[in-house]
N, C-alpha and C positions, 0 to 999 in steps of 0.2 A: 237751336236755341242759343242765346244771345247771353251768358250767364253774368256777363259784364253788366249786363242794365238789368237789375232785379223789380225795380218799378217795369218796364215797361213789359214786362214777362209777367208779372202778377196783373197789369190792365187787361194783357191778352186772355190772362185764365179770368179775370173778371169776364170778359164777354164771350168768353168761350161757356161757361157758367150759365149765363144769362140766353145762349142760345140753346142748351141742354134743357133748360127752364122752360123755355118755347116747345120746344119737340117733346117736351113731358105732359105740356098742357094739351097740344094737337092731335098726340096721340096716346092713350090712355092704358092701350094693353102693353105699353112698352115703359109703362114707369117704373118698374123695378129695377131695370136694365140704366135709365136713365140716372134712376139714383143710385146706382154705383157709381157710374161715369164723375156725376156730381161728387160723393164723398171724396172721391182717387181724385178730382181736381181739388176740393178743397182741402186737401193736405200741402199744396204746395206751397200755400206761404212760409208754413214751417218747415219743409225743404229748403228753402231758398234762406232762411234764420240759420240752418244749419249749416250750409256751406258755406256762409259769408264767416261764420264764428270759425268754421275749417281754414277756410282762406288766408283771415289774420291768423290766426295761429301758426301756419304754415311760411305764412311771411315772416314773422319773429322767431321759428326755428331756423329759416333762412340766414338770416340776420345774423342769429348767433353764431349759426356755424361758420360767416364769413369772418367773423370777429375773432374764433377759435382758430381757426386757421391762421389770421392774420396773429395772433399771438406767438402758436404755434413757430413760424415761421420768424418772427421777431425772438425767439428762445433761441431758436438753430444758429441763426446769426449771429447771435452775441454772443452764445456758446463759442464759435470757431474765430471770432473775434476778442475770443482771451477775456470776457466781461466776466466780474467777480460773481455775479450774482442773475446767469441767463435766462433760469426759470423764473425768475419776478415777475416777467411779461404774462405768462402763464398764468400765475398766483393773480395779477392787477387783474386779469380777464375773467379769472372764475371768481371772484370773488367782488367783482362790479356787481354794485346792486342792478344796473340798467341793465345788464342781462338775463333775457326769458329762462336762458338753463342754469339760475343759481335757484330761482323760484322751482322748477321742477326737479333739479338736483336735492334740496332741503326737504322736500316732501316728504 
């Protein structure tokens, strides 16, 4: 499964659906069976809602931590480079509104 392309993974459970739909209608003592298969497929759209909302999420903690680091790393240097005030970089990072971890740090 292809999680990159969320349309073309929901056309496929479309006609995955629609052939379940067929084999429900052909054969009759097996429609209970069928209608499971159908519910367990029509939960996927909202699978695929949920990992895309994971995804970004997982992207913007990314993000942060690259930026936390990079600050991190900007402290250590101006620290050993004699700068008055090394933790600032630190202080301007967690204290950037545009950062995903000031919004789940305030929580």
């Amino acid at each position: 499964m292809n999680i990159s392309r969320p349309a073309e993974t929901t056309t496929r459970n479309d006609m995955a659906r629609d052939i379940i739909a067929g084999f429900a209608a052909v054969t009759p003592t097996l429609t209970g069976a069928w209608r499971l298969i159908d519910i367990a497929l029509a939960d996927l759209p909202a699978v695929l809602a949920d990992l895309g909302r994971a995804r970004a999420e997982l992207e913007a903690v990314r993000l942060d931590r690259a930026n936390l680091l990079a600050a991190i790393s900007a402290a250590l240097a101006a620290d050993i480079e004699g700068e008055p005030d090394p933790l600032g970089y630190l202080r301007d990072e967690l204290d950037s509104p545009d950062t995903p971890a000031v919004t789940r740090r305030h929580r």
